[in-house]
PDB file of N, CA, C, O and CB in Angstrom:
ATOM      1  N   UNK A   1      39.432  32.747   9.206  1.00  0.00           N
ATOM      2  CA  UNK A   1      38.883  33.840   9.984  1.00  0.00           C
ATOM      3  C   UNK A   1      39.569  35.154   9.616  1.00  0.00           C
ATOM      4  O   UNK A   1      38.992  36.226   9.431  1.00  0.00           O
ATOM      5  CB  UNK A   1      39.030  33.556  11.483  1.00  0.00           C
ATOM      6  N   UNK A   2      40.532  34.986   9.558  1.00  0.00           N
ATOM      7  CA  UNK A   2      41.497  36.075   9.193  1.00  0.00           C
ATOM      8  C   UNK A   2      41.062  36.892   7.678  1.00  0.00           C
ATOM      9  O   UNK A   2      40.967  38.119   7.647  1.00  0.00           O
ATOM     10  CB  UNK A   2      43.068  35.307   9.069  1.00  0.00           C
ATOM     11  N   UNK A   3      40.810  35.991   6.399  1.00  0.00           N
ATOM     12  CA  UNK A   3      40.662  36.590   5.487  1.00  0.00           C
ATOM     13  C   UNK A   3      39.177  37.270   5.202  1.00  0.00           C
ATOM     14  O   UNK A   3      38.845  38.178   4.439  1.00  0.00           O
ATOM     15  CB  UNK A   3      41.119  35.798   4.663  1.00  0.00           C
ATOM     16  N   UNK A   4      38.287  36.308   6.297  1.00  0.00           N
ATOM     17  CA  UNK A   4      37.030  37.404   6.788  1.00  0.00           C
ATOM     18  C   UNK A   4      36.944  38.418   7.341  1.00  0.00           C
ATOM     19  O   UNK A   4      36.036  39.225   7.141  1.00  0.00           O
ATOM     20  CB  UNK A   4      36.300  37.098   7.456  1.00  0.00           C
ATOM     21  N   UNK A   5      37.999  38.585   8.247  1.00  0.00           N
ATOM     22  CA  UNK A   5      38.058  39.621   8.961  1.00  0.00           C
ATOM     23  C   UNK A   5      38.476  40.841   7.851  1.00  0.00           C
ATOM     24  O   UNK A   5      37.837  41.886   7.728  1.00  0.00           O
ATOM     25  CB  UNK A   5      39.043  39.338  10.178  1.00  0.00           C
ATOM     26  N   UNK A   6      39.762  40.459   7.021  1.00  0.00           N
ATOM     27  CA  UNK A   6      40.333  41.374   6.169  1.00  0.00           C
ATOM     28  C   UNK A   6      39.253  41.734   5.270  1.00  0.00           C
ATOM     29  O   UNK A   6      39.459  42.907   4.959  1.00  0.00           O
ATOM     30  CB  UNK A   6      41.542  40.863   5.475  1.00  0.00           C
ATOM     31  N   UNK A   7      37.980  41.217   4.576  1.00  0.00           N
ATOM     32  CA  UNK A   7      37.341  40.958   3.620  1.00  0.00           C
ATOM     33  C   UNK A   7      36.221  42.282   4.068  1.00  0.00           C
ATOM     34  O   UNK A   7      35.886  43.271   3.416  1.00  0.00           O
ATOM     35  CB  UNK A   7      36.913  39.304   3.497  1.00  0.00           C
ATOM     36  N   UNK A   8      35.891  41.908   5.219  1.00  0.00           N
ATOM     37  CA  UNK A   8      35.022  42.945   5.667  1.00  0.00           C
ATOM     38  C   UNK A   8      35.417  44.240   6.155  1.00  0.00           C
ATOM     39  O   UNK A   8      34.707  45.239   6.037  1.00  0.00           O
ATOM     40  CB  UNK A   8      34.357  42.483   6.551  1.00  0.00           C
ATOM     41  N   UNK A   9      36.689  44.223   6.773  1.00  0.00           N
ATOM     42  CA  UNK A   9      37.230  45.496   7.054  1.00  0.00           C
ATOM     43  C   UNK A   9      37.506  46.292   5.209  1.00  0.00           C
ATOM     44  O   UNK A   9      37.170  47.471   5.093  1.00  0.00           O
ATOM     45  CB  UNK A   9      38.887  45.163   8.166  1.00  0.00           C
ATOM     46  N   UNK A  10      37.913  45.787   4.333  1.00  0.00           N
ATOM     47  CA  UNK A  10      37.842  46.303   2.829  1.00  0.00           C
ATOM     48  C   UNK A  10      36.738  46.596   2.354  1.00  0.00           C
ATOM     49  O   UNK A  10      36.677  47.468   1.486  1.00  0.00           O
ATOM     50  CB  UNK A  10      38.285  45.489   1.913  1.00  0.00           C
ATOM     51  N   UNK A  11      35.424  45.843   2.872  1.00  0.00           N
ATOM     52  CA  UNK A  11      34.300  46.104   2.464  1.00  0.00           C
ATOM     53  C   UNK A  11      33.493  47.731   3.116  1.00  0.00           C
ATOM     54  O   UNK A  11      32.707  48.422   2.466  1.00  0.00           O
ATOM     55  CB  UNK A  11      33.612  44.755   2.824  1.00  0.00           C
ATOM     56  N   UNK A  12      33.862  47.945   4.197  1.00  0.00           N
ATOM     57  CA  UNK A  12      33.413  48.819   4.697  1.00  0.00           C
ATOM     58  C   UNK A  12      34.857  50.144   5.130  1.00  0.00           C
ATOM     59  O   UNK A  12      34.951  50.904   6.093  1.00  0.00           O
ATOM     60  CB  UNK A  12      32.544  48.064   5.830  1.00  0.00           C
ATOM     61  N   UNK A  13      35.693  49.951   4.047  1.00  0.00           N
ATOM     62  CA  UNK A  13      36.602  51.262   3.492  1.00  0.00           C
ATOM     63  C   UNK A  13      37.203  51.497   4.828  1.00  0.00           C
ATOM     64  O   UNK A  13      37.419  52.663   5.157  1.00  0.00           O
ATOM     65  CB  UNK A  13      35.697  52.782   2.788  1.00  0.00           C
ATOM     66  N   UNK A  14      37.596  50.205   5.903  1.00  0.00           N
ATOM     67  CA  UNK A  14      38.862  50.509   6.765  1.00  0.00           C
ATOM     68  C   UNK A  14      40.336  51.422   5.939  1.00  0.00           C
ATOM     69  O   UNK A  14      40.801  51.097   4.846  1.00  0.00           O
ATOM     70  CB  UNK A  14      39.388  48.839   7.290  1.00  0.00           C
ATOM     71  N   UNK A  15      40.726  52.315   6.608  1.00  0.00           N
ATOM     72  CA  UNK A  15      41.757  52.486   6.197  1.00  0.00           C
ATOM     73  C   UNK A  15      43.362  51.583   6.841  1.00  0.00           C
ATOM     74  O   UNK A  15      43.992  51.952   7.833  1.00  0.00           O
ATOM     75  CB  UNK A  15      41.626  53.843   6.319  1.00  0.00           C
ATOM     76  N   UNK A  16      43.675  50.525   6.067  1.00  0.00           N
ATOM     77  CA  UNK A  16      44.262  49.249   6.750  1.00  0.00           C
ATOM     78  C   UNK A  16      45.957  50.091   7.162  1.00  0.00           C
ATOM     79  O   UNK A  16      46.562  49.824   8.200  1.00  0.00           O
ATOM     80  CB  UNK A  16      44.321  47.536   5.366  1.00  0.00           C
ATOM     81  N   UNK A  17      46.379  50.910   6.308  1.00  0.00           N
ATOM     82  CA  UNK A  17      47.311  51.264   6.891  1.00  0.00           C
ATOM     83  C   UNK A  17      47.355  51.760   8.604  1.00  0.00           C
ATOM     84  O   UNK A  17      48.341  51.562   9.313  1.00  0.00           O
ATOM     85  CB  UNK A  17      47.631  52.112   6.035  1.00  0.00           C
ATOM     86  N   UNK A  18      46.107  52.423   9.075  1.00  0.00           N
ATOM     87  CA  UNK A  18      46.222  52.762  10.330  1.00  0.00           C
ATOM     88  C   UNK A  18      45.839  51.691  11.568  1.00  0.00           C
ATOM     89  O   UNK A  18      45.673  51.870  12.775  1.00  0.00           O
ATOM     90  CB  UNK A  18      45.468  53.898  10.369  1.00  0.00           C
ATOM     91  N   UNK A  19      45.788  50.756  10.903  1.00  0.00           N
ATOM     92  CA  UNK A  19      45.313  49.359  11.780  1.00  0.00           C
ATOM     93  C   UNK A  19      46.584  48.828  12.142  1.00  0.00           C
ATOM     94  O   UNK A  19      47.576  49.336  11.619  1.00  0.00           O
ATOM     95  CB  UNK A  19      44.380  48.102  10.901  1.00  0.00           C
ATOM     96  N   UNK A  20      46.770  47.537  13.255  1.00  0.00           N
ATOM     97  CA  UNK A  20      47.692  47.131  14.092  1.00  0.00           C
ATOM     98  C   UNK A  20      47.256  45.555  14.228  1.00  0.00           C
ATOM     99  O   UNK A  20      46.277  45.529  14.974  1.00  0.00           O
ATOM    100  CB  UNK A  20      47.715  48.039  15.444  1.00  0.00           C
ATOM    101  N   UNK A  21      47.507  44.588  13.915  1.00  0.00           N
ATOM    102  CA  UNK A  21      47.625  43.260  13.841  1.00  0.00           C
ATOM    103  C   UNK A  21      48.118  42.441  15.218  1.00  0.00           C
ATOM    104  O   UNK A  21      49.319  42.174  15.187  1.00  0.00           O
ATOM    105  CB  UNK A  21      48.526  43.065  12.730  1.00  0.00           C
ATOM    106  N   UNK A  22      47.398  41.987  16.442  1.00  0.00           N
ATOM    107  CA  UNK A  22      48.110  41.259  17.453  1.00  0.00           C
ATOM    108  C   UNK A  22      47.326  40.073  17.563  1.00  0.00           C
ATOM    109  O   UNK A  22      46.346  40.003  18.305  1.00  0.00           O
ATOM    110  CB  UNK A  22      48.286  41.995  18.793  1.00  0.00           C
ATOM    111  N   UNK A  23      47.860  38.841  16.615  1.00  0.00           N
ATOM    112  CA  UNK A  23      47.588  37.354  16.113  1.00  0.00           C
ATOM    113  C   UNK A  23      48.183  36.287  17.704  1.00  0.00           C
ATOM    114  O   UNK A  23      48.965  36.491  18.633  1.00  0.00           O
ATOM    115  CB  UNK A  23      48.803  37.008  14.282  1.00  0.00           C
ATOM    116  N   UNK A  24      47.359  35.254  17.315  1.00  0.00           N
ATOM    117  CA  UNK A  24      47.969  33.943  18.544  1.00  0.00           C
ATOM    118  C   UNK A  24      48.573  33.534  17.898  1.00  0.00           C
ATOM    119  O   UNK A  24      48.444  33.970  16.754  1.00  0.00           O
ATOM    120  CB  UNK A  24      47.203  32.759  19.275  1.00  0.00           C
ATOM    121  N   UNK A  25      49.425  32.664  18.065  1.00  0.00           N
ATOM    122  CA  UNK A  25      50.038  31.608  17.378  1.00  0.00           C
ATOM    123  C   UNK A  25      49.358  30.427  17.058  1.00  0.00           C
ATOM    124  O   UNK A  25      48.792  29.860  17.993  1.00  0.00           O
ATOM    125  CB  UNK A  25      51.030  31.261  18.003  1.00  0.00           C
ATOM    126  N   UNK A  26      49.276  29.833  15.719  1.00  0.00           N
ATOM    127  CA  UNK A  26      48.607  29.091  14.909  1.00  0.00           C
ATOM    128  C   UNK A  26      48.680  27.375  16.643  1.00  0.00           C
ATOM    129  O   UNK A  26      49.239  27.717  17.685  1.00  0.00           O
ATOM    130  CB  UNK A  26      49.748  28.954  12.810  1.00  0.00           C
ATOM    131  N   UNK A  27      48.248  26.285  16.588  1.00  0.00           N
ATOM    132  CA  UNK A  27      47.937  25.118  16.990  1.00  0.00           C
ATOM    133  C   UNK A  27      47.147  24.764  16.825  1.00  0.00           C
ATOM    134  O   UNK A  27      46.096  25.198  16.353  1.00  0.00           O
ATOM    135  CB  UNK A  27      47.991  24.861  17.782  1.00  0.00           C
ATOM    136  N   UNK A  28      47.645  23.360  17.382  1.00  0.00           N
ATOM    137  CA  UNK A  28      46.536  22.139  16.965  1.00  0.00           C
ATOM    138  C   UNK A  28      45.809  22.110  18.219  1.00  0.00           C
ATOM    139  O   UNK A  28      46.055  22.366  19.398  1.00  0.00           O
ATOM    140  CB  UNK A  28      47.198  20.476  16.549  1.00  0.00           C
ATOM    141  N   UNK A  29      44.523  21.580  17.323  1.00  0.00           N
ATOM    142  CA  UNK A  29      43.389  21.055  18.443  1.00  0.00           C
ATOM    143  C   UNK A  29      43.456  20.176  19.479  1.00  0.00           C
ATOM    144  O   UNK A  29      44.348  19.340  19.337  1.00  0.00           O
ATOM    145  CB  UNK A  29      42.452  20.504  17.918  1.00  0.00           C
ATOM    146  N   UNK A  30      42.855  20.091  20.402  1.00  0.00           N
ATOM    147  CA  UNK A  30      42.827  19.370  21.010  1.00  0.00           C
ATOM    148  C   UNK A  30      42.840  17.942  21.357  1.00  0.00           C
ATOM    149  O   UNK A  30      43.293  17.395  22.362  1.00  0.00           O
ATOM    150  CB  UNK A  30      42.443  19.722  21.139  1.00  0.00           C
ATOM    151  N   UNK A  31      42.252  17.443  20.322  1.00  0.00           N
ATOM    152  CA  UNK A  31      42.081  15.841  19.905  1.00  0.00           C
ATOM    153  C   UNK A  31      43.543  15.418  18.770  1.00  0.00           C
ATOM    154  O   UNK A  31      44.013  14.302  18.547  1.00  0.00           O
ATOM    155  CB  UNK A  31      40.238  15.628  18.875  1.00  0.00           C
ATOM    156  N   UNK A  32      43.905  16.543  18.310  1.00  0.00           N
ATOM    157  CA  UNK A  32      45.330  16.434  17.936  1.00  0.00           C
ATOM    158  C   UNK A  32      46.484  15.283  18.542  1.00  0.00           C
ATOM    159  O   UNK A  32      47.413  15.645  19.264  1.00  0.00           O
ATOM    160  CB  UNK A  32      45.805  17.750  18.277  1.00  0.00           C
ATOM    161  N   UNK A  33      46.348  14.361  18.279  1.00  0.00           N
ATOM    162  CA  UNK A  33      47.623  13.195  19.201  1.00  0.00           C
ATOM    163  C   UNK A  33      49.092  13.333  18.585  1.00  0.00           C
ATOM    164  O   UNK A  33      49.963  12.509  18.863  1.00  0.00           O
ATOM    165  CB  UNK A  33      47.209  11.210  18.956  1.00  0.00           C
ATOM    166  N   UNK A  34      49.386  14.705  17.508  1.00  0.00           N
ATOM    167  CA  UNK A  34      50.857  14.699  16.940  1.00  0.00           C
ATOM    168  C   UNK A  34      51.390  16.186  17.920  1.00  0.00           C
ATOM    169  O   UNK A  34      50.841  17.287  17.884  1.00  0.00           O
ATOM    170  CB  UNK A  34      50.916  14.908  14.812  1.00  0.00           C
ATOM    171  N   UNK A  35      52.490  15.833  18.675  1.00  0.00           N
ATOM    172  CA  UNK A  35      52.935  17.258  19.056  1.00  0.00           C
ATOM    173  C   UNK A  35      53.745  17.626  17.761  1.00  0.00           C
ATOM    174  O   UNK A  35      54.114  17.015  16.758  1.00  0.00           O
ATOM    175  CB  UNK A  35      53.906  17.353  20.550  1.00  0.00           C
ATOM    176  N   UNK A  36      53.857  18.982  18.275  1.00  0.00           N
ATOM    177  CA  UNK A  36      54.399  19.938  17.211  1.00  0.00           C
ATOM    178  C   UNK A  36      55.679  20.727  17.568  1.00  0.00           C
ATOM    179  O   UNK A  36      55.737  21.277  18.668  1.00  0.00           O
ATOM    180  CB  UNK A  36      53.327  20.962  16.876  1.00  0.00           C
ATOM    181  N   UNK A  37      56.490  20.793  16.883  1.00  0.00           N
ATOM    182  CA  UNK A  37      57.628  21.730  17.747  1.00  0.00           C
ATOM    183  C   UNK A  37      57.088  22.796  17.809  1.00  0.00           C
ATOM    184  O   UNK A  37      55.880  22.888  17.593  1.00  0.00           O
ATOM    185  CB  UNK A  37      59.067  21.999  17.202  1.00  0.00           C
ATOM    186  N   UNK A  38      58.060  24.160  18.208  1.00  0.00           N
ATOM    187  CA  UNK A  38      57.395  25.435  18.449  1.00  0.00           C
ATOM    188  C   UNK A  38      58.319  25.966  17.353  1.00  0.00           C
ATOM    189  O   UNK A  38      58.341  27.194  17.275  1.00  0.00           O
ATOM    190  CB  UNK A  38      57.405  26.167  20.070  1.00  0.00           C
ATOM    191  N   UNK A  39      59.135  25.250  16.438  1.00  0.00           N
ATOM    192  CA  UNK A  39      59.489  25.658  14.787  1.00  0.00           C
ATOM    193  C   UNK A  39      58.435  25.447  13.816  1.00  0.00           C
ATOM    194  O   UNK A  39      58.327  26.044  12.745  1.00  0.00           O
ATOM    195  CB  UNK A  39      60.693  24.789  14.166  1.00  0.00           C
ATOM    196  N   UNK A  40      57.755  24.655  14.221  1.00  0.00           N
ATOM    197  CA  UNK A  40      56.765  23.560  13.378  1.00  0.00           C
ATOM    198  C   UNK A  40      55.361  25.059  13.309  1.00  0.00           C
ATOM    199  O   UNK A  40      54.723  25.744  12.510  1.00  0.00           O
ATOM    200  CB  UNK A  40      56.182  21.478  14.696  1.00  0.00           C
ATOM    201  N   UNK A  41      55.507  24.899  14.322  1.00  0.00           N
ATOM    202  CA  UNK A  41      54.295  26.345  14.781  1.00  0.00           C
ATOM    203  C   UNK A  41      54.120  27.707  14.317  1.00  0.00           C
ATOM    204  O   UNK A  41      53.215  28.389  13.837  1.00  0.00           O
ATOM    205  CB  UNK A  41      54.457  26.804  16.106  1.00  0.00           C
ATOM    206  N   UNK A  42      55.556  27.864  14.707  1.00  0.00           N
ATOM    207  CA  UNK A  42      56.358  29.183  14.092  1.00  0.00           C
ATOM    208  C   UNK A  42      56.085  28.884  12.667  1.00  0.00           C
ATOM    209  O   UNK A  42      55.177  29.563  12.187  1.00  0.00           O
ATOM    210  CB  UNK A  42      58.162  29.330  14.443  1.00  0.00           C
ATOM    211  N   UNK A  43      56.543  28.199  12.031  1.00  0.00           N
ATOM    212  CA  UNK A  43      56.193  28.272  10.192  1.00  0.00           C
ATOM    213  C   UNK A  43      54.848  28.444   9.779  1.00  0.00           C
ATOM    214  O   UNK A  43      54.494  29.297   8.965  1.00  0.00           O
ATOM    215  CB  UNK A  43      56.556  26.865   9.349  1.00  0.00           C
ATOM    216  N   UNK A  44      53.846  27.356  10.529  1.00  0.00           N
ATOM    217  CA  UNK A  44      52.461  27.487  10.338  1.00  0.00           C
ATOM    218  C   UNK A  44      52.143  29.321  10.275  1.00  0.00           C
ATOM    219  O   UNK A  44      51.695  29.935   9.307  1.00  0.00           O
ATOM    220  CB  UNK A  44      51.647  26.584  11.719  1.00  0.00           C
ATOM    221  N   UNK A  45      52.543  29.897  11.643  1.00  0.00           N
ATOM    222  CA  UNK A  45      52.018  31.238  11.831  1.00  0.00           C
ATOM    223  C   UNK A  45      52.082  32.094  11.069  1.00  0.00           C
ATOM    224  O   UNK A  45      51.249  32.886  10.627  1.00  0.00           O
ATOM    225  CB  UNK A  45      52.375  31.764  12.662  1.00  0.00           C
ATOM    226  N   UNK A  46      53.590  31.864  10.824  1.00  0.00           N
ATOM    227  CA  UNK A  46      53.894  32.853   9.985  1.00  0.00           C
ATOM    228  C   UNK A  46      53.053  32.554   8.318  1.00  0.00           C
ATOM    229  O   UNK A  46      52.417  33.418   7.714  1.00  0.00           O
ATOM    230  CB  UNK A  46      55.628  32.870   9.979  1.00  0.00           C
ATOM    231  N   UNK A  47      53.226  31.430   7.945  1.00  0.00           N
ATOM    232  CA  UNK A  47      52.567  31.364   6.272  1.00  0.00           C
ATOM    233  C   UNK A  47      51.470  31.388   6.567  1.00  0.00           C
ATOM    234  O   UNK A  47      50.954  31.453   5.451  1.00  0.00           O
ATOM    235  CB  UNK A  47      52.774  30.130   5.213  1.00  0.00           C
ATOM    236  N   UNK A  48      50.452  31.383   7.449  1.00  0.00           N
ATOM    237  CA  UNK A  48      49.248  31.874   7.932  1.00  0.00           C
ATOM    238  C   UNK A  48      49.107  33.678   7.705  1.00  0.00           C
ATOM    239  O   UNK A  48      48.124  34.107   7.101  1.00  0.00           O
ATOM    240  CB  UNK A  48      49.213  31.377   9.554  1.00  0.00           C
ATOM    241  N   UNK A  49      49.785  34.292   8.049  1.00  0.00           N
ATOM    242  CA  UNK A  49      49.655  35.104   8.354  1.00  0.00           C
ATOM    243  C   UNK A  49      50.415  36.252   6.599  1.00  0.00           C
ATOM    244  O   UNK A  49      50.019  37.279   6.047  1.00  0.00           O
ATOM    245  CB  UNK A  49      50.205  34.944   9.922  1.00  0.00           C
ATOM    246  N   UNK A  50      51.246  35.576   6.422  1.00  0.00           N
ATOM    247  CA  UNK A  50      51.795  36.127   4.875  1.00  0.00           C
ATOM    248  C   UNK A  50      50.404  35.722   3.942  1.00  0.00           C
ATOM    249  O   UNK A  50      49.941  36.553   3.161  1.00  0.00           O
ATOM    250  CB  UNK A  50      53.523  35.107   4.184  1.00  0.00           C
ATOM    251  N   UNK A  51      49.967  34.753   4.057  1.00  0.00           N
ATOM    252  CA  UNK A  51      48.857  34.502   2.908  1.00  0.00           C
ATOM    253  C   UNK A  51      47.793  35.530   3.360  1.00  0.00           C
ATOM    254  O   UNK A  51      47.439  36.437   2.606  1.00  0.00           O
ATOM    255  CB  UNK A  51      48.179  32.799   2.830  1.00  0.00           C
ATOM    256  N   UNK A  52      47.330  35.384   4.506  1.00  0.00           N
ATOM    257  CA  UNK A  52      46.136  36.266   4.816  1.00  0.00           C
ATOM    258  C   UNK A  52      46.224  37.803   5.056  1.00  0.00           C
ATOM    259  O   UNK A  52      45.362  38.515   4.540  1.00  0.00           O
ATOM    260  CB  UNK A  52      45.563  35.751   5.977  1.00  0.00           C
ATOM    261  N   UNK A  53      46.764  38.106   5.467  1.00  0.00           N
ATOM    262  CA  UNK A  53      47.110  39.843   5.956  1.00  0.00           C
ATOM    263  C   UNK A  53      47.846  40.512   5.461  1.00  0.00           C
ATOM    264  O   UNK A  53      49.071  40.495   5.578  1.00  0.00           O
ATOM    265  CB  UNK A  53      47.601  40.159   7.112  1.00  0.00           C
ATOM    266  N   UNK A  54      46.873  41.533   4.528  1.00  0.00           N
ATOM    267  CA  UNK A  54      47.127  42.521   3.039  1.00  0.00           C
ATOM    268  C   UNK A  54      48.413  43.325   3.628  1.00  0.00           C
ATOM    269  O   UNK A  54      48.553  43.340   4.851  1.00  0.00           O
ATOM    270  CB  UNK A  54      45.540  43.849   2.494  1.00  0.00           C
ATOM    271  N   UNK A  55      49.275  43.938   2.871  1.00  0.00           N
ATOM    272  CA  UNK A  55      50.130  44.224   2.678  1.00  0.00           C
ATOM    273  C   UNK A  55      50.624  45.720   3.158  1.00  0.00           C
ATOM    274  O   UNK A  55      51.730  46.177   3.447  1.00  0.00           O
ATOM    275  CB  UNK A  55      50.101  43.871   1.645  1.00  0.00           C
ATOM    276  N   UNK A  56      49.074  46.367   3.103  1.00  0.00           N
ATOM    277  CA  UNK A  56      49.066  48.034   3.833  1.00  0.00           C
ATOM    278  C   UNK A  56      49.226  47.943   5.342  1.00  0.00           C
ATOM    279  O   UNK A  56      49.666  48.862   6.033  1.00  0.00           O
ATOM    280  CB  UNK A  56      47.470  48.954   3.587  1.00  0.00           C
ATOM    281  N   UNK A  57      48.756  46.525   5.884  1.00  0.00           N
ATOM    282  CA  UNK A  57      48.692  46.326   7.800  1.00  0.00           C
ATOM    283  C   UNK A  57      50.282  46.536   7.754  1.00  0.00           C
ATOM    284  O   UNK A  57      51.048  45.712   7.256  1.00  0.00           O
ATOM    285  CB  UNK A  57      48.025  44.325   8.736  1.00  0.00           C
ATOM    286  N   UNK A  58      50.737  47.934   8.429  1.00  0.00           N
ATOM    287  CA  UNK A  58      52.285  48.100   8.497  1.00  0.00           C
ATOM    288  C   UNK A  58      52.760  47.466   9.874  1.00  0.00           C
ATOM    289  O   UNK A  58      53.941  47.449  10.223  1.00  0.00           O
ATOM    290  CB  UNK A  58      52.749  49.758   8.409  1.00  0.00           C
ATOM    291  N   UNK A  59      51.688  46.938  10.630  1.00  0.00           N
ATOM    292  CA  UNK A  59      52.506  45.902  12.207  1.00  0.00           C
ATOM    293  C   UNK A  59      51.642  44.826  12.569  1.00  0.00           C
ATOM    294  O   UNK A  59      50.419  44.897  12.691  1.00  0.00           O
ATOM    295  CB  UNK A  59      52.668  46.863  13.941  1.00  0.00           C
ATOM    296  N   UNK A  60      52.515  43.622  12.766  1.00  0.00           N
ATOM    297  CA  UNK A  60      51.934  42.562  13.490  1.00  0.00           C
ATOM    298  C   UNK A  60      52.914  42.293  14.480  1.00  0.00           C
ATOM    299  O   UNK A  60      52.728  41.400  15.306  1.00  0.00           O
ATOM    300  CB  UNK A  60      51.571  41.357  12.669  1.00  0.00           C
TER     301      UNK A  60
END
């Protein structure tokens, strides 16, 4: 969702530096039967969020 979101905001000449990033934290679904720590989570989010969200977004 994220790299759609980024994909289209580039497509239609957002200027990304003046934009502001406020993400959930990545989890599992519901039918999910493995808990997760909230380190486990924390890593997901974050490499979620380094892969997807270009480099000009100056805050998340």
């Amino acid at each position: 969702v994220l790299a759609a979101v980024y994909k289209a905001l580039n497509d239609h000449h957002v200027y990304l530096e003046g934009t502001l990033l406020k993400p959930n934290m990545v989890t599992a679904g519901h039918s999910c039967s493995k808990k997760y720590t909230p380190q486990d989570i924390a890593i997901a989010t974050v490499t979620t969020l380094l892969r997807t969200v270009p480099a000009a977004v100056p805050g998340i």
